[in-house]
C-alpha positions as CSV (number, residue, x, y, z in Angstrom):
1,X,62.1,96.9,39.4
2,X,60.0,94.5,41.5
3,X,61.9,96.3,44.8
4,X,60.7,99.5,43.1
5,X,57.3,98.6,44.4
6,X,57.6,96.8,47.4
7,X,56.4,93.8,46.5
8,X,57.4,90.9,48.6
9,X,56.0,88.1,46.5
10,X,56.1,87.3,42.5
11,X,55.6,84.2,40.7
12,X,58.8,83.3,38.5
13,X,57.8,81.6,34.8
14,X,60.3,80.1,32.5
15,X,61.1,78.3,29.4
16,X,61.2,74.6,30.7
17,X,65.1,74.0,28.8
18,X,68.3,72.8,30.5
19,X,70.1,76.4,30.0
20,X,66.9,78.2,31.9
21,X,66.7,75.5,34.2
22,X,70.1,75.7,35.2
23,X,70.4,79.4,35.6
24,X,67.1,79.6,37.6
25,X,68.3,79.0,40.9
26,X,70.5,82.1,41.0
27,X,67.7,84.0,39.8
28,X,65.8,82.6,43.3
29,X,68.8,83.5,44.9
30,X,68.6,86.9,43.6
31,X,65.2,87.5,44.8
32,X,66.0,85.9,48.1
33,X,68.9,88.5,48.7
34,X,66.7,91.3,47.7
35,X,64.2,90.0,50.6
36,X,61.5,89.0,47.6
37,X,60.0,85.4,48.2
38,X,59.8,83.2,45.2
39,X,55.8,81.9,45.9
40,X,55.5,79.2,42.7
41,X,58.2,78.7,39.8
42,X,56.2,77.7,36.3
43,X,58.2,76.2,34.0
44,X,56.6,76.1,30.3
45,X,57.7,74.0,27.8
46,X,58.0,75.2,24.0
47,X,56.1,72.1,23.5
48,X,53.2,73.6,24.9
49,X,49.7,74.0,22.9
50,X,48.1,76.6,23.6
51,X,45.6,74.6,26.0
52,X,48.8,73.7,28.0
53,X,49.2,77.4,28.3
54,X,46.0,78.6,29.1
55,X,45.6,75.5,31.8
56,X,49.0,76.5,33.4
57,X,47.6,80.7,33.5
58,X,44.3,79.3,35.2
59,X,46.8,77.8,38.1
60,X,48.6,80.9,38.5
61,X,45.3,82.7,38.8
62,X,44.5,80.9,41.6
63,X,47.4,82.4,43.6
64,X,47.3,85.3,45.8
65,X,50.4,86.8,44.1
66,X,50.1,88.4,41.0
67,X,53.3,90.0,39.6
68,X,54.9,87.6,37.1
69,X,58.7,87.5,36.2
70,X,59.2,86.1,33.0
71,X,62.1,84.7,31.6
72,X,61.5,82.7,28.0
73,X,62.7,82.5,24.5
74,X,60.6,84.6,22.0
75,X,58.0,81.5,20.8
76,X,56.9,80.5,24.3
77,X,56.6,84.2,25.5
78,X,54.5,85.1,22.5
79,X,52.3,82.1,23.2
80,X,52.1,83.1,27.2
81,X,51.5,86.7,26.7
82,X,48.7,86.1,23.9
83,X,46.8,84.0,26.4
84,X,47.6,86.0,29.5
85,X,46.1,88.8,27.6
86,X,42.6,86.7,26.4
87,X,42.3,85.5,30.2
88,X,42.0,89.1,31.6
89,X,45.2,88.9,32.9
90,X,47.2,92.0,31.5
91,X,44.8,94.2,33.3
92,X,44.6,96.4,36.3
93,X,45.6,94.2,39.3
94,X,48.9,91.8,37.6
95,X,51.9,92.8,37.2
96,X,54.2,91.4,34.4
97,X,57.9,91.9,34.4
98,X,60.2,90.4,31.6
99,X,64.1,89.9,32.1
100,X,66.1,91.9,29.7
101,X,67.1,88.6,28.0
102,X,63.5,88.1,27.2
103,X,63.0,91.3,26.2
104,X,65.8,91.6,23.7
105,X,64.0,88.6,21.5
106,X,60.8,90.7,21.3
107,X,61.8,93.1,18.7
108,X,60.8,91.2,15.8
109,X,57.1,89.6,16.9
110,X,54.1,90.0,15.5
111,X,51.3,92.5,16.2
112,X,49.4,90.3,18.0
113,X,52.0,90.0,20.4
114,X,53.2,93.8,21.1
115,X,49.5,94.6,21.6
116,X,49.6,91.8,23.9
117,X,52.5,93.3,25.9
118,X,50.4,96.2,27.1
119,X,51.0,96.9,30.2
120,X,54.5,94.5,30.3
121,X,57.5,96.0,31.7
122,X,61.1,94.9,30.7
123,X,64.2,96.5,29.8
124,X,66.0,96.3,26.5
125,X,69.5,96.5,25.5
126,X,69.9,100.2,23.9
127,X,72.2,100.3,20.7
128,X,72.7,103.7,18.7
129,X,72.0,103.6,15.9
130,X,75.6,104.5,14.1
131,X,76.1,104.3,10.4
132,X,78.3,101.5,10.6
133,X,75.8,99.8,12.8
134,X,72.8,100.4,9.8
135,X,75.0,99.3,7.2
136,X,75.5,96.0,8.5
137,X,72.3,95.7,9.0
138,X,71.2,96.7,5.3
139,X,73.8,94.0,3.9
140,X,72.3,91.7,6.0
141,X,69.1,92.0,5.0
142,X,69.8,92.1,1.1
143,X,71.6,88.7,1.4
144,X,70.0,87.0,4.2
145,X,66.6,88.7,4.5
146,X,67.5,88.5,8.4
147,X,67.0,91.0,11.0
148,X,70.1,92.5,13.2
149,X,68.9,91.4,17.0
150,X,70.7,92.7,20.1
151,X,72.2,89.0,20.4
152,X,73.8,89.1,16.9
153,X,75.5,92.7,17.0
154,X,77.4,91.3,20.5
155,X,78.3,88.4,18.5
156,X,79.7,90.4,15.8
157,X,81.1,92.7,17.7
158,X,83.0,89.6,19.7
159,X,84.3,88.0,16.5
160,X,85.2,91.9,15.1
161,X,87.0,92.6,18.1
162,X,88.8,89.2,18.7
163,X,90.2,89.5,14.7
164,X,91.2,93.4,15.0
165,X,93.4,91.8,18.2
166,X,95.1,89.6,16.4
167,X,95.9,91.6,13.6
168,X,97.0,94.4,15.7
169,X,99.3,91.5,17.5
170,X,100.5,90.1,14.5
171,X,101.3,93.8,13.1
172,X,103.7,93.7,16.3
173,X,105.4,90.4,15.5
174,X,103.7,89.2,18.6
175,X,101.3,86.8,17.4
176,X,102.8,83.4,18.7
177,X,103.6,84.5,22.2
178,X,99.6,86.0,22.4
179,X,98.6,82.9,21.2
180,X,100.8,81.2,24.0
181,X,99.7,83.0,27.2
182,X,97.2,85.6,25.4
183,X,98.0,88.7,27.6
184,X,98.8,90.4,24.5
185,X,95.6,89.3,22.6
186,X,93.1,90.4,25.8
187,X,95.1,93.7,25.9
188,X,94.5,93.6,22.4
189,X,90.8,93.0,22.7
190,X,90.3,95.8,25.4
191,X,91.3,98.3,23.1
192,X,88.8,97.2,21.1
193,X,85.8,99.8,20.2
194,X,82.1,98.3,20.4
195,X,79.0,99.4,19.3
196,X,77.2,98.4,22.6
């Protein structure tokens, strides 16, 4: 997307955690390949106060470049898009981009933050909407009063498809040799039909 527009320069900001930090560098790498220069990397932590926030947007101000890639967890980005928006800075003249990651955890904020992400580009994860798909859904919010994310039907569907595979391999009388050098159980598991 940032390629879309032809901008050279962006400012990456992340969730200061081992697991972002770690995956970071091929992200820069990413950039790099697609000739985009990586100007200043801000890592915020979830331990942030808002004043940590708002002192860390005031330093990104001061940089020429002003398209953000952002790739957090759904607390810090609500926190970071809330106080972009109060510093002027989800108006004309920044650009915002979120990774897809980041944007599959906004589905369930608060008002505050969707009007926030006016102007925010990011692409989600698309799901139909299939009746087996709502039904799980409904159960799960009768006994858990939890909502169905993008993250949780994958896992489902995972665990769904690895237990259909092993009954289908156990219906052949193949179980123990899949379990041995599981060619059987991944040919199992490739049949499989998921709802993403």
């Amino acid at each position: 997307m940032v390629n879309t527009f032809k901008w050279r320069d962006i400012i990456l900001i992340y969730e200061d955690t081992d697991f972002i930090r770690d995956i970071i560098p091929y992200m820069v790498d990413s950039f790099h390949e697609n000739d985009i220069n990586v100007t200043y990397k801000s890592a915020i932590s979830n331990s942030y106060t808002d004043d940590n926030v708002v002192e860390e947007l005031y330093k990104l101000m001061d940089f020429q470049t002003k398209v953000f890639v952002v790739h957090m967890s759904e607390a810090p980005v609500s926190k970071l898009l809330i106080n972009a928006k109060r510093l002027g800075m989800m108006s004309e003249g920044y650009a915002w981009f979120v990774t897809a990651s980041t944007m599959n955890l906004l589905s369930s904020v608060d008002s505050s933050v969707i009007d926030s992400m006016q102007g925010l580009v990011g692409f989600k994860s698309y799901i139909p909407a299939t009746k087996d798909l709502q039904n799980l859904a409904l159960r799960l919010r009768r006994k858990f009063s939890i909502e169905l994310s993008v993250y949780g039907i994958w896992a489902y569907d995972s665990i769904w498809a690895v237990a259909e595979a092993v009954e289908r391999a156990r219906d052949y009388n193949k179980l123990v040799s899949a379990i041995k050098n599981g060619s059987l159980l991944v040919e199992e598991i490739l049949r499989s039909k998921f709802w993403v």
